[in-house]
SEDOSE-906642 format. One record per residue (C-alpha): x, y, z. Coordinates in steps of 0.25 Angstrom, whole numbers, plus 2048, in hexadecimal, padded with zeros to 3 digits. Last residue first. Example, Ala and Ser with C-alpha at 12.3 -4.5 7.8 and 13.67 -1.06 7.14 Angstrom:
REM residues 2
ATOM    px    py    pz
ATOM   837   7FC   81D
ATOM   831   7EE   81F
//
This chain:
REM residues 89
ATOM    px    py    pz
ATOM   7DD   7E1   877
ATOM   7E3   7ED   87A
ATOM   7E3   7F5   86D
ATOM   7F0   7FE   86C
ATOM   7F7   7F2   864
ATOM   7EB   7F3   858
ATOM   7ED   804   857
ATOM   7FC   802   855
ATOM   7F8   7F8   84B
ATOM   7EE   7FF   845
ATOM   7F6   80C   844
ATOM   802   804   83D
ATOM   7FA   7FD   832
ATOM   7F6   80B   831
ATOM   803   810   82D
ATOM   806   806   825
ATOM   7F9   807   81E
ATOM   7FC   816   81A
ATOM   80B   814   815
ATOM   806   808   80E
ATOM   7FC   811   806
ATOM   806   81D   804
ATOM   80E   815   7FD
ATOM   804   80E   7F6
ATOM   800   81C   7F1
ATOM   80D   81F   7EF
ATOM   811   814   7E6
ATOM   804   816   7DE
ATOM   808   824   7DB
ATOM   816   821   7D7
ATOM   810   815   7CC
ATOM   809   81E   7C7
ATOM   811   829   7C4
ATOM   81B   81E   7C1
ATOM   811   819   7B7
ATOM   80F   827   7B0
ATOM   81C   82A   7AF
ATOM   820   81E   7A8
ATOM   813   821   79D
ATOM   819   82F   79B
ATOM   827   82C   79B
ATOM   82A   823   78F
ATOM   839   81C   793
ATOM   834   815   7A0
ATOM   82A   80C   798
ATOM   81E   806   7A0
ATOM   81C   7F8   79B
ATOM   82A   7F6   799
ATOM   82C   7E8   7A0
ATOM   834   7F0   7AD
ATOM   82D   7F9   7AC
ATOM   820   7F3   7AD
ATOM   825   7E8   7B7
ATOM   829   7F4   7C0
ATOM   81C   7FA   7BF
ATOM   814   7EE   7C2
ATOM   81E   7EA   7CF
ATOM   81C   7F7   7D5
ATOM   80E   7F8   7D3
ATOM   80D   7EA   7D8
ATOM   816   7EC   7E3
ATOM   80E   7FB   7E9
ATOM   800   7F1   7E6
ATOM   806   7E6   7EF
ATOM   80A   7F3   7FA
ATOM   7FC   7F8   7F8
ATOM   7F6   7EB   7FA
ATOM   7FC   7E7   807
ATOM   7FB   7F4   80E
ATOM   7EC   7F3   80B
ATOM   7EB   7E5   811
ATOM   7F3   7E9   81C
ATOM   7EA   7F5   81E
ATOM   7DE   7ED   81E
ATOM   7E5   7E2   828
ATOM   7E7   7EF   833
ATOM   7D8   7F4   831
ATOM   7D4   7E5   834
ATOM   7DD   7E5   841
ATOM   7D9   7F1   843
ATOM   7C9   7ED   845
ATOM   7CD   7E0   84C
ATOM   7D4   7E8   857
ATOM   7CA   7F3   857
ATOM   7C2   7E8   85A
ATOM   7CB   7E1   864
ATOM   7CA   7EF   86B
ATOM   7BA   7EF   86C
ATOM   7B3   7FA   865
//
């Protein structure tokens, strides 16, 4: 394959990940911002555990997860570009 190929071919991989990247971190503010207006509105009460629990449970597991997310197409964001420059085109 011919080395503007590969170039054209990481450049697509590189606009998928900033597209992923993009979407996880509006999902990570929209999950933040949803619990937040429900506490803050008491839609989720502090006082009674069980359903609290349940939501921080929740909303822990999802953080990580987009946590985790960025963390892997950040990283290979990085690869693709390090991998772009040592093209000689």
């Amino acid at each position: 394959m011919g080395e503007l190929k590969k170039k054209n071919k990481l450049d697509l991989d590189y606009n998928r990940c900033c597209q992923f990247l993009n979407t996880t971190i509006i999902v990570l503010i929209t999950i933040f911002l949803g619990f937040l207006l429900a506490v803050l509105t008491n839609q989720i009460q502090v006082g009674k555990n069980m359903p609290f629990i349940f939501v921080i449970s929740l909303f822990i597991a999802v953080l990580i997860i987009s946590v985790y997310f960025l963390i892997s197409f950040y990283s290979e964001m990085k690869a693709i570009i390090r991998k772009i420059d040592k093209l000689k085109i």
